[in-house]
C-alpha positions as CSV (number, residue, x, y, z in Angstrom):
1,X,-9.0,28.4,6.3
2,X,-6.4,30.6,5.1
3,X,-3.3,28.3,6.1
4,X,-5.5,24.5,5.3
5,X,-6.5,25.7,1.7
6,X,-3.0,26.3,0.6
7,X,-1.8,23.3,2.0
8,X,-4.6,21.2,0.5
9,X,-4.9,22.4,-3.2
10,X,-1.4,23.9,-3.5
11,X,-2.7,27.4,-4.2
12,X,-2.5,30.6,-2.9
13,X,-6.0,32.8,-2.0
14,X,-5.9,35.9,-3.5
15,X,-3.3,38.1,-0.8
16,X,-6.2,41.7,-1.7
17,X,-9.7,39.3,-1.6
18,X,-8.4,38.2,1.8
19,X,-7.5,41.1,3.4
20,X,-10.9,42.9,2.3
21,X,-12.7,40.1,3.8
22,X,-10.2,39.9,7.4
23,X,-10.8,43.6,7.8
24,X,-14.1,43.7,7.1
25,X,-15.1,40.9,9.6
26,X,-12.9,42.0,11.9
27,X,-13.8,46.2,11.9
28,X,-17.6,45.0,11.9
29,X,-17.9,42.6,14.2
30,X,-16.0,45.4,16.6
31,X,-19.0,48.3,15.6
32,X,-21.5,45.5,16.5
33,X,-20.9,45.3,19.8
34,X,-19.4,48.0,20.4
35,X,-22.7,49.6,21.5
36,X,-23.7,47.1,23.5
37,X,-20.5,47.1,26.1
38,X,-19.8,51.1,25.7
39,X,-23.3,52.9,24.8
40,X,-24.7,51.7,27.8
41,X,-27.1,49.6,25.9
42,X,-29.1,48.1,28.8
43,X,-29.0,43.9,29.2
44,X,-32.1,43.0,30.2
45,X,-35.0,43.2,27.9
46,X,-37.1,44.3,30.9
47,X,-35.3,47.8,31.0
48,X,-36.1,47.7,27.2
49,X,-39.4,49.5,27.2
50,X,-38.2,52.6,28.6
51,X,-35.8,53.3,25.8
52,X,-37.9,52.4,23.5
53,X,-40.9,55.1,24.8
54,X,-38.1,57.8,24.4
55,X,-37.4,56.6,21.0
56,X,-33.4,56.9,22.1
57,X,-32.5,53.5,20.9
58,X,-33.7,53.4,17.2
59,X,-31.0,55.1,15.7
60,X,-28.3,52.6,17.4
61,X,-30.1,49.4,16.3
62,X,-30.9,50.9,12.4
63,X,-27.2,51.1,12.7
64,X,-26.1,47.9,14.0
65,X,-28.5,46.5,11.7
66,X,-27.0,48.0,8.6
67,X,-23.2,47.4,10.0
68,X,-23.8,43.8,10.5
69,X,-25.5,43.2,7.1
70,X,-22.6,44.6,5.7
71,X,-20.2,42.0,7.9
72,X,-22.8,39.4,6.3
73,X,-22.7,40.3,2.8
74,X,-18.2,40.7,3.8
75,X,-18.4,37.2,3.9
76,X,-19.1,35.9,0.6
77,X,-15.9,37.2,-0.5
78,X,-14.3,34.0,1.4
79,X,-15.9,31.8,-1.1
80,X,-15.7,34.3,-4.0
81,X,-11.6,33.6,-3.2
82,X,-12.0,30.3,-2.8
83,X,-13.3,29.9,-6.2
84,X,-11.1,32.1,-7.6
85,X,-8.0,30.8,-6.8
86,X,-9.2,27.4,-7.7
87,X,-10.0,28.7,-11.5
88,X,-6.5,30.2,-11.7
89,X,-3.8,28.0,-13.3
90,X,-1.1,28.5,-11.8
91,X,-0.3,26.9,-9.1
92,X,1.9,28.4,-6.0
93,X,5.5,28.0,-6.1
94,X,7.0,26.8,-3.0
95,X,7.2,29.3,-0.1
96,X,9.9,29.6,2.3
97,X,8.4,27.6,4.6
98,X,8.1,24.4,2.6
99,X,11.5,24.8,2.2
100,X,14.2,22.3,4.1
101,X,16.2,24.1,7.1
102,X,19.9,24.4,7.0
């Protein structure tokens, strides 16, 4: 989205919005699932009910739960950018790339 949106409007996202939102995604979606392949978090739901009698597994899913609403609410700043850099009026000035080889 990054690379496409510069190349079809002829602006540049905002370089610190961007970043925030890469990281963010990134970091979170990393904690989410972190638990699941290294807190031997069991895969089958049948094994479920015996974590859940010893009340071991509450904690972990309160906090996946709050870590992945924060990835959610990380990713309105991709169209927060988006809009953004459309409103600003400058337009980019030609990076290096765009420029001819010699």
């Amino acid at each position: 989205m990054y690379f496409v949106f510069e190349r079809l409007t002829g602006r540049r996202l905002n370089r610190s919005l961007a970043y925030i939102h890469f990281w963010l995604t990134v970091a979170g979606s990393l904690i989410i699932f972190w638990p699941g392949h290294f807190g031997h978090q069991p895969r089958r739901y049948i094994y479920y009910s015996d974590i859940y009698a010893s009340g071991q597994i509450g904690a972990v899913e309160l906090f996946i739960g709050i870590v992945a609403l924060s990835v959610l609410l990380a990713q309105l700043l991709l169209p927060i950018n988006l809009i953004y850099s459309l409103g600003r009026r400058r337009p980019r000035v030609g990076a290096p790339r765009d420029r001819p080889r010699s």
